[in-house]
KOLPA-252747 format. One record per atom (N, C-alpha, C): atom name; z, y, x; chain. Coordinates in nm, 4 decimals. Each point is the difference from the previous one (the first is absolute). Layout:
// residues N
+------+----------+----------+----------+-------+
: atom :        Z :        Y :        X : kette :
+------+----------+----------+----------+-------+
:   CA :        Z :        Y :        X :     A :
...
+------+----------+----------+----------+-------+
END
This chain:
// residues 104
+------+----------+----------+----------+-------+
: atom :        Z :        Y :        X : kette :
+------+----------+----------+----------+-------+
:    N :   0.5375 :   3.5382 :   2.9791 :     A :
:   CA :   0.0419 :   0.0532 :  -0.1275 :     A :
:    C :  -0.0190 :  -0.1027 :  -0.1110 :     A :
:    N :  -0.1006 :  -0.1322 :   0.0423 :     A :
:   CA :  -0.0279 :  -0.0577 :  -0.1299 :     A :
:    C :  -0.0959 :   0.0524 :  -0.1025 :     A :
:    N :   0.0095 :  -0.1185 :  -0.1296 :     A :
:   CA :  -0.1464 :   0.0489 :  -0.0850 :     A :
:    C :   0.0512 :   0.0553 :  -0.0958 :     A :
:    N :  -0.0504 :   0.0639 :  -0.0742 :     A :
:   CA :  -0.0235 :   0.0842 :  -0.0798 :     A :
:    C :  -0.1575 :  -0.0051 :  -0.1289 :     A :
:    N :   0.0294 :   0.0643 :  -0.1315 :     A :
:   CA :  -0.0663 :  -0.0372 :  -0.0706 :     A :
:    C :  -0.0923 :   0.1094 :   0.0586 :     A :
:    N :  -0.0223 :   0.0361 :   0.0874 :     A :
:   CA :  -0.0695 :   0.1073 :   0.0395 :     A :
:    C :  -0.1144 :  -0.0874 :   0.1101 :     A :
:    N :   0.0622 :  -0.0635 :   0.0250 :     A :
:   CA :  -0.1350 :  -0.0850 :   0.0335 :     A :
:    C :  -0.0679 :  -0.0940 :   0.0163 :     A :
:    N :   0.0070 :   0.0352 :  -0.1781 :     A :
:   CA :  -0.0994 :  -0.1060 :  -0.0574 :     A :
:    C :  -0.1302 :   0.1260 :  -0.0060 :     A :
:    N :  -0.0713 :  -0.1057 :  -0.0092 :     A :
:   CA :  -0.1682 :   0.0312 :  -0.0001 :     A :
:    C :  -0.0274 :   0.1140 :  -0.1063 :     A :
:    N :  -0.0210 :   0.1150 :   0.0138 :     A :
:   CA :   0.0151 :   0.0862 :  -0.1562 :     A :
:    C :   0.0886 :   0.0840 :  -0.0646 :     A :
:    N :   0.0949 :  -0.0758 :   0.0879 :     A :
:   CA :   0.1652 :   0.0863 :  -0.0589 :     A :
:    C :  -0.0172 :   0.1434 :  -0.0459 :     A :
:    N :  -0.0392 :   0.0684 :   0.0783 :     A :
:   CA :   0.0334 :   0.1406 :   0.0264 :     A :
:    C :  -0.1120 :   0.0895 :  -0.0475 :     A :
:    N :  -0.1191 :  -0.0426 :  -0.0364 :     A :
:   CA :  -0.1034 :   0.0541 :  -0.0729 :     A :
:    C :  -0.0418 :  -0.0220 :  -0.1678 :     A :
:    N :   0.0756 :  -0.1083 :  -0.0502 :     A :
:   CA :  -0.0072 :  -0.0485 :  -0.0906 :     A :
:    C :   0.1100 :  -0.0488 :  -0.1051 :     A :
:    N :   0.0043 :   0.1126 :  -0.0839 :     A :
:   CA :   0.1718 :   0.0203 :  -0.0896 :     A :
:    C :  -0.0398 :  -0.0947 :  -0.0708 :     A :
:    N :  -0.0814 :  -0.0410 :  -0.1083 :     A :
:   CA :  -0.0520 :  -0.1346 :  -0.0310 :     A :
:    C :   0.0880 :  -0.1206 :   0.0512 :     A :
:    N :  -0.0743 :  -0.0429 :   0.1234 :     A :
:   CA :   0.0426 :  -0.0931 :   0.0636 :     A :
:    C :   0.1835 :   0.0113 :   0.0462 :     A :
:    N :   0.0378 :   0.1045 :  -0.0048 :     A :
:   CA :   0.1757 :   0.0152 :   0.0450 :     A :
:    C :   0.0177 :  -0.0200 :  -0.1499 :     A :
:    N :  -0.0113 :   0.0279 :  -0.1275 :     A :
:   CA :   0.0270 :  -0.0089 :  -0.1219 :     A :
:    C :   0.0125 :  -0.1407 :  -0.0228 :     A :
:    N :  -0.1180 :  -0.0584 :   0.0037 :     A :
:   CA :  -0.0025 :  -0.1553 :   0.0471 :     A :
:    C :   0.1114 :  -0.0612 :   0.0107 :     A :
:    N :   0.0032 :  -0.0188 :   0.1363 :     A :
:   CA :   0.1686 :  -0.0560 :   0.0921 :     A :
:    C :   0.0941 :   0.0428 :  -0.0809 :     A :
:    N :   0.0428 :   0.0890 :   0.0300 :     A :
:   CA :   0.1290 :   0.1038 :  -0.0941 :     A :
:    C :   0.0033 :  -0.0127 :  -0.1355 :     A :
:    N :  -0.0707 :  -0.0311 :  -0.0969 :     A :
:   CA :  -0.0333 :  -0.0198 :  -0.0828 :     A :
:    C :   0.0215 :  -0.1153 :  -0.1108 :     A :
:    N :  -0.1665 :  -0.0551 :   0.0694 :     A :
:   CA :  -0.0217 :  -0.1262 :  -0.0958 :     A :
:    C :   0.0870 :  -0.1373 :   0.0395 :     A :
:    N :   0.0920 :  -0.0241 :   0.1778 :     A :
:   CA :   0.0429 :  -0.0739 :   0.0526 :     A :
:    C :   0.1399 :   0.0708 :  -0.0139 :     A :
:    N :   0.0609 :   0.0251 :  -0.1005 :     A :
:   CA :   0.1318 :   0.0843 :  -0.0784 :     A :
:    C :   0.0515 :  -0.1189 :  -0.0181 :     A :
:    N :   0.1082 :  -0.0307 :  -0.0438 :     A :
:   CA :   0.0644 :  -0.0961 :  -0.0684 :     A :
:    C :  -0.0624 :   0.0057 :  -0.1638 :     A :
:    N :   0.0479 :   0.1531 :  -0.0257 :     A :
:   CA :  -0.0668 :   0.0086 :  -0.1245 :     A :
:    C :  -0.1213 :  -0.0438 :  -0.0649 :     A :
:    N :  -0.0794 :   0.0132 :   0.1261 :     A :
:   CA :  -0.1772 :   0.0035 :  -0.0541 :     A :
:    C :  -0.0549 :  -0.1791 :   0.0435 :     A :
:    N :   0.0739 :  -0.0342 :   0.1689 :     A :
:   CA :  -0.0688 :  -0.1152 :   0.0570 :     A :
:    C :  -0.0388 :  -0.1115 :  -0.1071 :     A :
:    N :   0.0496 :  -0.0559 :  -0.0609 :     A :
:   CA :  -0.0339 :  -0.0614 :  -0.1612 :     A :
:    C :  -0.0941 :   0.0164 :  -0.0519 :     A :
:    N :  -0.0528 :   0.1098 :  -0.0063 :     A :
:   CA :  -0.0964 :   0.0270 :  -0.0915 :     A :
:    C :  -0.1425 :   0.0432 :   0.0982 :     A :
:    N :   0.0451 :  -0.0516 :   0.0978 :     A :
:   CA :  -0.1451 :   0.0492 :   0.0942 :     A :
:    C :  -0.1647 :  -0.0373 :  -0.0555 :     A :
:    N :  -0.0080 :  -0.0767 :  -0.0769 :     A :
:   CA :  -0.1224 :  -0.0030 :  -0.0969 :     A :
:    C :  -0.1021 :   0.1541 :  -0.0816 :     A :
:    N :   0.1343 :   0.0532 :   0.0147 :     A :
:   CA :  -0.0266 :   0.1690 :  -0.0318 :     A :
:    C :  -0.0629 :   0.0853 :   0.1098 :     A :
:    N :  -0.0197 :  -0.0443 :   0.1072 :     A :
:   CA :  -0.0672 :   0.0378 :   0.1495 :     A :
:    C :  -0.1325 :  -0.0527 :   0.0469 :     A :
:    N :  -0.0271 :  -0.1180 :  -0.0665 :     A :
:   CA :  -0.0983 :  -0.1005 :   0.0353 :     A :
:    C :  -0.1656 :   0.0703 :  -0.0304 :     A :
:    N :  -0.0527 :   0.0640 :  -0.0841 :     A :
:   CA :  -0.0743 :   0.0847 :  -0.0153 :     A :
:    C :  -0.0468 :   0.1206 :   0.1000 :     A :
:    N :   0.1218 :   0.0786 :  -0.0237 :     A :
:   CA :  -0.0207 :   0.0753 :   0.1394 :     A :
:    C :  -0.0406 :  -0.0344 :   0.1650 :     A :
:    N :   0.1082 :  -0.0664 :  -0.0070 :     A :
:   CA :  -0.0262 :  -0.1118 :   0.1423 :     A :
:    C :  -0.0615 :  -0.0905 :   0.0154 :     A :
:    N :  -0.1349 :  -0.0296 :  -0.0471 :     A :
:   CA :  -0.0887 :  -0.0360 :   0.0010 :     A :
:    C :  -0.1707 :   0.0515 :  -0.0238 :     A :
:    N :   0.0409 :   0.1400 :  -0.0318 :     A :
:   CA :  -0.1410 :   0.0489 :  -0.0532 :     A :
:    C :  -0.0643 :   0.0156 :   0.1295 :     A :
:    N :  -0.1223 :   0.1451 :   0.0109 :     A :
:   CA :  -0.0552 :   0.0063 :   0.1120 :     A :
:    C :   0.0483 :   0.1260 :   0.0694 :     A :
:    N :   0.1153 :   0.0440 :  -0.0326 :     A :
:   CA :   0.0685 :   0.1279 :   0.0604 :     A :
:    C :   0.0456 :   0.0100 :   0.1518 :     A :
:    N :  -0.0107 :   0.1566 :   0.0798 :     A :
:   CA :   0.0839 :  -0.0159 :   0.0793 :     A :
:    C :   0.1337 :  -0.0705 :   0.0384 :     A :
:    N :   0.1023 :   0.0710 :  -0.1849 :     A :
:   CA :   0.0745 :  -0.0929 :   0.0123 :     A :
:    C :   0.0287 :  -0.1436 :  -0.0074 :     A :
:    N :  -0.0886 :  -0.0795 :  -0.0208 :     A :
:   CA :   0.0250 :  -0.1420 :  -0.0637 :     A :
:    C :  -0.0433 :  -0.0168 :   0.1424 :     A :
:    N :  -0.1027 :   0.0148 :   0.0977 :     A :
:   CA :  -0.0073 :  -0.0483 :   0.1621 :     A :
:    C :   0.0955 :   0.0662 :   0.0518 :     A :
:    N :   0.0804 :   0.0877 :   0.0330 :     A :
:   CA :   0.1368 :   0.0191 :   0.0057 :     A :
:    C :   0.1107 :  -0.0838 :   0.0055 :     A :
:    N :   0.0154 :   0.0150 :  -0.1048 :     A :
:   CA :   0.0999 :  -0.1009 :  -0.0688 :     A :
:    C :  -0.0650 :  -0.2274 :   0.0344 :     A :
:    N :  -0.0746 :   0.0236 :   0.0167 :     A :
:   CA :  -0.0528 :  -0.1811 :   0.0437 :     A :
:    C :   0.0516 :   0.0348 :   0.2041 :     A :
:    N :  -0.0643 :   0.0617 :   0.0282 :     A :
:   CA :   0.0210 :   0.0463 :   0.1365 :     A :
:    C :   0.1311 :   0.0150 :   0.0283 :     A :
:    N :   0.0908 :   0.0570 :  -0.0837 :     A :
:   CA :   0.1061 :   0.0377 :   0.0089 :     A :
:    C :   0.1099 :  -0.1673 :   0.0475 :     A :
:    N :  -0.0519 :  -0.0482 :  -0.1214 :     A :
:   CA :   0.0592 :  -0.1799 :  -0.0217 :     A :
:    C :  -0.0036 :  -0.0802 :   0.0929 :     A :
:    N :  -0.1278 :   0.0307 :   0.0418 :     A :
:   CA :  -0.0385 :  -0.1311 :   0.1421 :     A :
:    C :   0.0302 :   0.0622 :   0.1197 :     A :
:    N :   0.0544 :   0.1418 :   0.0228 :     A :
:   CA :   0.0498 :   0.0185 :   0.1227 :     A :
:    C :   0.1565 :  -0.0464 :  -0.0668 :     A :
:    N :   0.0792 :   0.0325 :  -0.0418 :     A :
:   CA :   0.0952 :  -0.0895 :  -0.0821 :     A :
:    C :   0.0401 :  -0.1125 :   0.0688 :     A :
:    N :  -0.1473 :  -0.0982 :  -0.0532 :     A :
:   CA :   0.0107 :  -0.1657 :   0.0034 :     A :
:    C :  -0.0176 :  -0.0094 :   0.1441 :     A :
:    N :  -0.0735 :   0.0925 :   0.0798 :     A :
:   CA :  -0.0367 :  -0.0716 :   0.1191 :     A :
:    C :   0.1319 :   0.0623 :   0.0962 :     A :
:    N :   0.0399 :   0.1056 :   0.0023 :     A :
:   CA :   0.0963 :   0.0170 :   0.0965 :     A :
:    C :   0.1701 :  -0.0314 :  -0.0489 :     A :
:    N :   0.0033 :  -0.0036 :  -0.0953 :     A :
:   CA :   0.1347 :  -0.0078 :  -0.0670 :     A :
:    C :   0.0959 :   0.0533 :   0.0572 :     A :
:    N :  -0.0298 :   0.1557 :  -0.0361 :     A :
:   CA :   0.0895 :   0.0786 :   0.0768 :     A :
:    C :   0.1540 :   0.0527 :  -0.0169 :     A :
:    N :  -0.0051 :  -0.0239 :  -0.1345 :     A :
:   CA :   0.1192 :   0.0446 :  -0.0867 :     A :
:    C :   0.1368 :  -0.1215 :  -0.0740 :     A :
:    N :   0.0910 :   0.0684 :   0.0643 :     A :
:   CA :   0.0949 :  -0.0928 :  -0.0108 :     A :
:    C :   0.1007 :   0.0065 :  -0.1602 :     A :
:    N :   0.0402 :  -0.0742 :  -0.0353 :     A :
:   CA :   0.0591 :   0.0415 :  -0.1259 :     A :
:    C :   0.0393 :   0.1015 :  -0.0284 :     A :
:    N :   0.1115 :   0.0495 :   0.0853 :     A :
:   CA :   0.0314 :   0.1518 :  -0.0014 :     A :
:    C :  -0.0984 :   0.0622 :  -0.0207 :     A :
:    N :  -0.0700 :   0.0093 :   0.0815 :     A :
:   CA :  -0.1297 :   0.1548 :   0.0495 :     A :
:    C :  -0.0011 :  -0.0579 :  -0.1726 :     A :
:    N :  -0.1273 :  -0.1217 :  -0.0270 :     A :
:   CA :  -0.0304 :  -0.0089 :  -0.1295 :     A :
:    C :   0.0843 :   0.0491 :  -0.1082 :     A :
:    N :   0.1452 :  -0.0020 :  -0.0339 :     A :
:   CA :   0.0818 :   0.0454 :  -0.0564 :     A :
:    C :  -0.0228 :   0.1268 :  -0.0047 :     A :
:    N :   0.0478 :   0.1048 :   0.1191 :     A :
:   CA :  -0.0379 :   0.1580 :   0.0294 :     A :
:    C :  -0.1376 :   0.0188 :  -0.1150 :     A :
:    N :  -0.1045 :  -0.0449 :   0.0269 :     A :
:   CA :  -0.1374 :   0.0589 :  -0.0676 :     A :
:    C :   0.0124 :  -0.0404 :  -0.1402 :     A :
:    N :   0.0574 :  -0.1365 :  -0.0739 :     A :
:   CA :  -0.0930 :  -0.0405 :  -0.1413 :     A :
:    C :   0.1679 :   0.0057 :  -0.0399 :     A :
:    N :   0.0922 :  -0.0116 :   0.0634 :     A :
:   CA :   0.1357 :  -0.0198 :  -0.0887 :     A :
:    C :   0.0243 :  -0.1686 :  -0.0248 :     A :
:    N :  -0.0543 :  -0.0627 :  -0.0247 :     A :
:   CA :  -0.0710 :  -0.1594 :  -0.0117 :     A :
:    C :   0.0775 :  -0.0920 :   0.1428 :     A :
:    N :   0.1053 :  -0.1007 :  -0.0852 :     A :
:   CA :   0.0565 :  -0.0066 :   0.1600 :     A :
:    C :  -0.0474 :  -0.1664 :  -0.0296 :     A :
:    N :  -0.0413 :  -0.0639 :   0.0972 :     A :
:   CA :  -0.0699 :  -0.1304 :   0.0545 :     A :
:    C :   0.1228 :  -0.0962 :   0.0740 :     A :
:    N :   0.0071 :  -0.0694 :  -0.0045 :     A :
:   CA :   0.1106 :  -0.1188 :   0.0942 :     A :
:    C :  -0.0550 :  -0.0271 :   0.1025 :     A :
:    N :  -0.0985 :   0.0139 :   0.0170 :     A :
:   CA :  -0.0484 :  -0.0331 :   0.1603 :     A :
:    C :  -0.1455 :   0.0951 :   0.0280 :     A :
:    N :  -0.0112 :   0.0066 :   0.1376 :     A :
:   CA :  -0.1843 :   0.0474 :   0.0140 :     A :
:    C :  -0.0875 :  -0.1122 :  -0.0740 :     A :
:    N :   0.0404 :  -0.1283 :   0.0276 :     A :
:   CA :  -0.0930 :  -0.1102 :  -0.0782 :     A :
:    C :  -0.0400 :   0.0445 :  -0.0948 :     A :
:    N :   0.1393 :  -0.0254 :  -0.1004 :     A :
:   CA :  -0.0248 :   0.0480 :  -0.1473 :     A :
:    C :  -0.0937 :   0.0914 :  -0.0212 :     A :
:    N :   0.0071 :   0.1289 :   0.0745 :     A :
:   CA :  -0.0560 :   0.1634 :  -0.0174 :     A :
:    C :  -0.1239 :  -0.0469 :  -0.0044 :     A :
:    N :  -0.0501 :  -0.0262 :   0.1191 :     A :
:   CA :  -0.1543 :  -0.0643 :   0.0574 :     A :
:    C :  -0.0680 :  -0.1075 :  -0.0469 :     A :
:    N :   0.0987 :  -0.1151 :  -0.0868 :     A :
:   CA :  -0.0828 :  -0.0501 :  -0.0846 :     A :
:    C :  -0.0485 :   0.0131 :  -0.1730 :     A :
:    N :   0.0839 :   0.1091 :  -0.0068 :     A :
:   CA :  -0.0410 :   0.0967 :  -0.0628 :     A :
:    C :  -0.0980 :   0.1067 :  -0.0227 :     A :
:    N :  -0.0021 :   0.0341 :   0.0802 :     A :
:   CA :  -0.1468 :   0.1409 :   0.0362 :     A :
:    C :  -0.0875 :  -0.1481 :   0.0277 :     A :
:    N :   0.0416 :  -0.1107 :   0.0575 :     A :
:   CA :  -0.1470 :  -0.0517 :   0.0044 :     A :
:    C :  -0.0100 :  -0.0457 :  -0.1419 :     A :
:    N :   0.0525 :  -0.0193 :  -0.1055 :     A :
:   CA :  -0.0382 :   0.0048 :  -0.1202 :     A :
:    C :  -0.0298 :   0.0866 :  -0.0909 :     A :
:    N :  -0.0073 :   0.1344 :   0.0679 :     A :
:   CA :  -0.0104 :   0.0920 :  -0.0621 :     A :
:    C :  -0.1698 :   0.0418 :  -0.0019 :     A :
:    N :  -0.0011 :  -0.0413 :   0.1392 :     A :
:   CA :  -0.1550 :   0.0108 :   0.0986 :     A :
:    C :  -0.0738 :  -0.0930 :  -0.1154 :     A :
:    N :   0.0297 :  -0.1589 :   0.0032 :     A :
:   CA :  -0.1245 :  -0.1188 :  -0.0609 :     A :
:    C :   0.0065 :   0.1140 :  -0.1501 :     A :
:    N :   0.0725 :   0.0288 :  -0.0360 :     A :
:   CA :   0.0023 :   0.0829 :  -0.1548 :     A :
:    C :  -0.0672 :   0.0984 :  -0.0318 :     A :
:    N :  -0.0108 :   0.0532 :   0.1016 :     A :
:   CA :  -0.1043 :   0.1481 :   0.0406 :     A :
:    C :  -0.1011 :  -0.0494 :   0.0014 :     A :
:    N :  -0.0413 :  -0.0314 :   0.1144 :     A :
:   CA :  -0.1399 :  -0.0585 :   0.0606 :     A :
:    C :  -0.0126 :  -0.1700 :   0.0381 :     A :
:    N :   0.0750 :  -0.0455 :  -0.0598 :     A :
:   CA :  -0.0302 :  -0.1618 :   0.0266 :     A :
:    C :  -0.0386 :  -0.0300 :  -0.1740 :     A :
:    N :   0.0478 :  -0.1601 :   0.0145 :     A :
:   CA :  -0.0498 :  -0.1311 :  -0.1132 :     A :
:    C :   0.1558 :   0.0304 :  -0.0549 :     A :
:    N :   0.0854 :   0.0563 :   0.0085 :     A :
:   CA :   0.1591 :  -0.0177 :  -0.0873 :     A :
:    C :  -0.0821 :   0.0235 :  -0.1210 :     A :
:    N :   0.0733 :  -0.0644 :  -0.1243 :     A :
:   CA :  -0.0508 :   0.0796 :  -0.1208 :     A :
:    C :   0.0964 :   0.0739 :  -0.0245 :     A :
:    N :   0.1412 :  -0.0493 :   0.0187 :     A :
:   CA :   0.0946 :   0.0524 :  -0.0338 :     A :
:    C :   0.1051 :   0.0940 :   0.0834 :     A :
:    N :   0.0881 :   0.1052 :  -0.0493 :     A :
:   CA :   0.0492 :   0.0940 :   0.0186 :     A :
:    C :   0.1086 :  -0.0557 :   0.0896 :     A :
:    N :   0.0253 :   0.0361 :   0.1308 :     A :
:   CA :   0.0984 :  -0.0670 :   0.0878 :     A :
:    C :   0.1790 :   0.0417 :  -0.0965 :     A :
:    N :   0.0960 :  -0.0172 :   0.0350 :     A :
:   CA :   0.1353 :  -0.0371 :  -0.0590 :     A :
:    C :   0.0877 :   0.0513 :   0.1065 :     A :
:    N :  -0.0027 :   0.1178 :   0.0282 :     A :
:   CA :   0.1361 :   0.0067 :   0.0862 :     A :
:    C :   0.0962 :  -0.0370 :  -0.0711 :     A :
:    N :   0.0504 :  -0.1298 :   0.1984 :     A :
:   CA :   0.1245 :  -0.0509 :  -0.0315 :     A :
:    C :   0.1397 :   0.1087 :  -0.0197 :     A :
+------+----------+----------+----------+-------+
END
């Protein structure tokens, strides 16, 4: 059947974290993801959620533009692109980035 945003780590227990994706990775919103950085970083269920969520993400790279398309609307030119993206999204969260990644 293939992947699905359903399984990612959290999906399905945590409207938060689906708000997230759907959301803040909008065309509308991805820009301004600096507006997330607080949350997703405090000491919340959701903010380990949402970090957990990323690095299963980064480590399996399960989602192909499409699928990615289907969930955030946000369309990418390649998996590269997508994935080196969330990995800039990741150093921004929880790394040394200072700065707010740029979807291409």
């Amino acid at each position: 059947m293939g992947w699905t945003a359903r399984d990612i780590p959290g999906w399905r227990g945590d409207r938060s974290l689906r708000n997230f994706y759907q959301g803040a990775l909008h065309p509308e919103m991805i820009n301004d993801i600096a507006l997330y950085k607080a949350s997703a970083t405090g000491g919340t269920d959701y903010a380990r959620a949402l970090r957990a969520s990323l690095e299963y993400l980064l480590e399996h790279r399960p989602a192909s533009v499409g699928q990615w398309w289907s969930l955030t609307r946000y369309s990418f030119d390649s998996e590269e692109e997508l994935y080196r993206y969330l990995q800039d999204l990741h150093a921004y969260f929880y790394g040394d980035r200072a700065e707010e990644p740029i979807a291409p």
